[in-house]
C-alpha positions in Angstrom: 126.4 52.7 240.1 128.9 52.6 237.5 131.6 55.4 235.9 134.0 55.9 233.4 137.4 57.1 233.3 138.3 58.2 229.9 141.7 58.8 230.5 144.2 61.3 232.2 147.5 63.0 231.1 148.9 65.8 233.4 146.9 69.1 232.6 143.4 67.2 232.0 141.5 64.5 233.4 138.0 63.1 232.0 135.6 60.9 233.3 132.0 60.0 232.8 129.5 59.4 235.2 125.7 57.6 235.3 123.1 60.4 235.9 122.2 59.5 239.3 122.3 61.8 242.5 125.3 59.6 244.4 127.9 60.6 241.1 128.5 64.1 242.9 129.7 63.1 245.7 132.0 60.4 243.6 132.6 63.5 241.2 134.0 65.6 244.0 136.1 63.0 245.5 137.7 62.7 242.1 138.4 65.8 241.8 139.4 66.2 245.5 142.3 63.6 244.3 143.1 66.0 241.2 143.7 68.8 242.8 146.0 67.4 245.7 147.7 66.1 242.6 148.4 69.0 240.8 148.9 70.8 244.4 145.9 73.4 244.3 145.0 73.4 248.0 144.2 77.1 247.9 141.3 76.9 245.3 139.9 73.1 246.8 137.0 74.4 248.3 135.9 76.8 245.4 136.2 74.1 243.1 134.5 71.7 244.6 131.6 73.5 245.3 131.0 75.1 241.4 131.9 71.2 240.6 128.7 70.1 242.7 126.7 72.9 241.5 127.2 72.3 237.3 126.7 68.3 237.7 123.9 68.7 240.3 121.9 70.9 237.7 122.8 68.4 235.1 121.8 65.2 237.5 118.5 66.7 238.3 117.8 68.6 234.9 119.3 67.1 231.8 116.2 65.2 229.8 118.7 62.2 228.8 118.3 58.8 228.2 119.2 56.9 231.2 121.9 55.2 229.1 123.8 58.5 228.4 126.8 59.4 230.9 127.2 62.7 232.2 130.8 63.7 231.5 133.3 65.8 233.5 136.5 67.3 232.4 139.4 68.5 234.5 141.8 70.7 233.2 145.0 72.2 234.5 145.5 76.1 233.4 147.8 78.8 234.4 145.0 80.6 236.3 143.2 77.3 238.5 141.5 74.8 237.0 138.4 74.6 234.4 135.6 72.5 235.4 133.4 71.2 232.0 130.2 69.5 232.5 128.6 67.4 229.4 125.5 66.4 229.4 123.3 65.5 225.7 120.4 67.8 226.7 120.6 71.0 223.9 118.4 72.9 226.6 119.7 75.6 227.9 120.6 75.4 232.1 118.0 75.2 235.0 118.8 78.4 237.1 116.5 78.2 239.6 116.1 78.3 243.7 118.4 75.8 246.0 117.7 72.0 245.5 119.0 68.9 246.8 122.2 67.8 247.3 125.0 70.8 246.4 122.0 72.3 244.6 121.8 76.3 245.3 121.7 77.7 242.4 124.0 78.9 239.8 124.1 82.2 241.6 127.1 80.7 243.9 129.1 79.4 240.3 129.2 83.1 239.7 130.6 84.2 242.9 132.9 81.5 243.1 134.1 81.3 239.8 135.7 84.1 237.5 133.9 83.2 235.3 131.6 80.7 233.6 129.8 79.6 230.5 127.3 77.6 228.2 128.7 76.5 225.0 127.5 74.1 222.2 128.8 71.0 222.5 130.7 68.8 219.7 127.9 66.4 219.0 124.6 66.8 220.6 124.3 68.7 223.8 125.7 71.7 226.1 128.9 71.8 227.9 128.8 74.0 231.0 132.2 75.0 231.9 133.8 77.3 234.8 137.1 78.6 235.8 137.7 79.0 239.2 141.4 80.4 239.9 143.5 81.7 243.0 142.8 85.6 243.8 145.1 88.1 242.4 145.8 86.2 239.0 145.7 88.4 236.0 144.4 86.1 232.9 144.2 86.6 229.4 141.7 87.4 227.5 139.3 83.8 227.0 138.0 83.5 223.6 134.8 81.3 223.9 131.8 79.7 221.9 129.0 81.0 223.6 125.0 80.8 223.0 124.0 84.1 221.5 121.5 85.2 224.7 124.2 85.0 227.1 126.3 87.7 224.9 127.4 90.5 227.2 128.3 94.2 226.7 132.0 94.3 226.7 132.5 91.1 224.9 134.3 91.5 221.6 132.2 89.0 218.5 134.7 87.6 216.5 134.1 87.0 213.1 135.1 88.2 209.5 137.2 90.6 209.4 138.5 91.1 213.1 136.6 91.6 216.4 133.8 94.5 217.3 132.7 95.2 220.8 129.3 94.7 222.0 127.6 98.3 223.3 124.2 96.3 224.2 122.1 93.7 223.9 118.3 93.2 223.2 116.1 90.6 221.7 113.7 91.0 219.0 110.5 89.0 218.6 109.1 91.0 215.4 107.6 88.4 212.6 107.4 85.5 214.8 110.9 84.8 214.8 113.2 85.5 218.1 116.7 87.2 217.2 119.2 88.6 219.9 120.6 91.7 218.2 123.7 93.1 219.0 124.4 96.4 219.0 128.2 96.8 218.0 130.6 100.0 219.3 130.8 102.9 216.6 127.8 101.9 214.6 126.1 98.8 213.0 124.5 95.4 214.6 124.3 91.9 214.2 121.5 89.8 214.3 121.3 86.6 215.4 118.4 83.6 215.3 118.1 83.2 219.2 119.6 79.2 218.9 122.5 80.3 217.6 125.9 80.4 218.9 128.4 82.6 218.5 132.4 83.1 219.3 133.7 86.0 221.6 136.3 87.4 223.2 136.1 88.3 226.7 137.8 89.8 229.3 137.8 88.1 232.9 139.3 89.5 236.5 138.8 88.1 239.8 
């Protein structure tokens, strides 16, 4: 089975991988390497296991031709480190029960993690990205390209004009077309085809 390094400077590290079950383990032993580099012993375990978990669901989900690598991307922050998973599939994630090799569920990403996300990716495709950082660390706020369904209350949409908070989201089926329609603090919404994507600004604590 072959991979692909596609280079390495010190705060990021990218590499792509054949879709085929044996890359996790690979993919964790590289990023085993990465973090004893950039000495983050305390958040190894975390790591490794939201690491397994995005590229497992990608390995066993993604609807790819067999000739398009997987990638991963590595990268150093203040906080820990931010895991990205590529994969050419515009679907959105599988999220179901435990499967296979590392594969429980995205469930465990969100306990491990901060905090995670699903983001258009440049080209065709999702990226799938978490931040998994030492206990106690106060970030700031993470601006982020998100798909509009997995909009939050609390999130701030930024746009024209400045940034409104979200009071609650809802979808909207009416006329045949889906829209996600958010309701905005102090008045007003925005609608939103359901395939659209959308930047925001939230706020993440351990």
């Amino acid at each position: 089975m072959e991979s692909r390094p596609w280079g390495a400077n010190p705060t990021e590290v990218r590499h792509g991988w054949v879709r085929h079950p044996r890359c996790v383990g690979r993919a964790r032993a590289h990023l085993r390497k990465v973090m004893a580099d950039w000495g983050m012993a305390a958040i190894e375990d975390a790591a490794l296991v939201v690491l397994s978990e995005l590229l497992t669901n990608a390995v066993l989900h993604a609807r790819v031709p067999s000739d398009r690598l997987i990638e991963t991307c590595f990268r150093r922050e203040a906080e820990g480190v931010r895991i990205t998973v590529d994969d050419a599939d515009c679907r959105g994630l599988e999220t179901g029960a435990p499967r296979g090799e590392g594969g429980r569920g995205l469930d465990i990403v969100t306990a491990l993690a901060r905090c995670w996300g699903v983001c258009p990716r440049d080209g065709v495709g999702k990226s799938v990205w978490a931040l998994v950082a030492a206990p106690g660390e106060e970030p700031e706020p993470v601006r982020m390209r998100v798909w509009v369904q997995r909009v939050q209350a609390g999130d701030r949409v930024a746009g024209v004009g400045g940034e409104r908070e979200v009071a609650d989201v809802r979808e909207d089926r009416d006329g045949g077309r889906a829209e996600v329609v958010l309701g905005l603090q102090g008045g007003g919404e925005l609608r939103l085809h359901a395939g659209s994507a959308v930047d925001v600004v939230r706020s993440v604590r351990w």
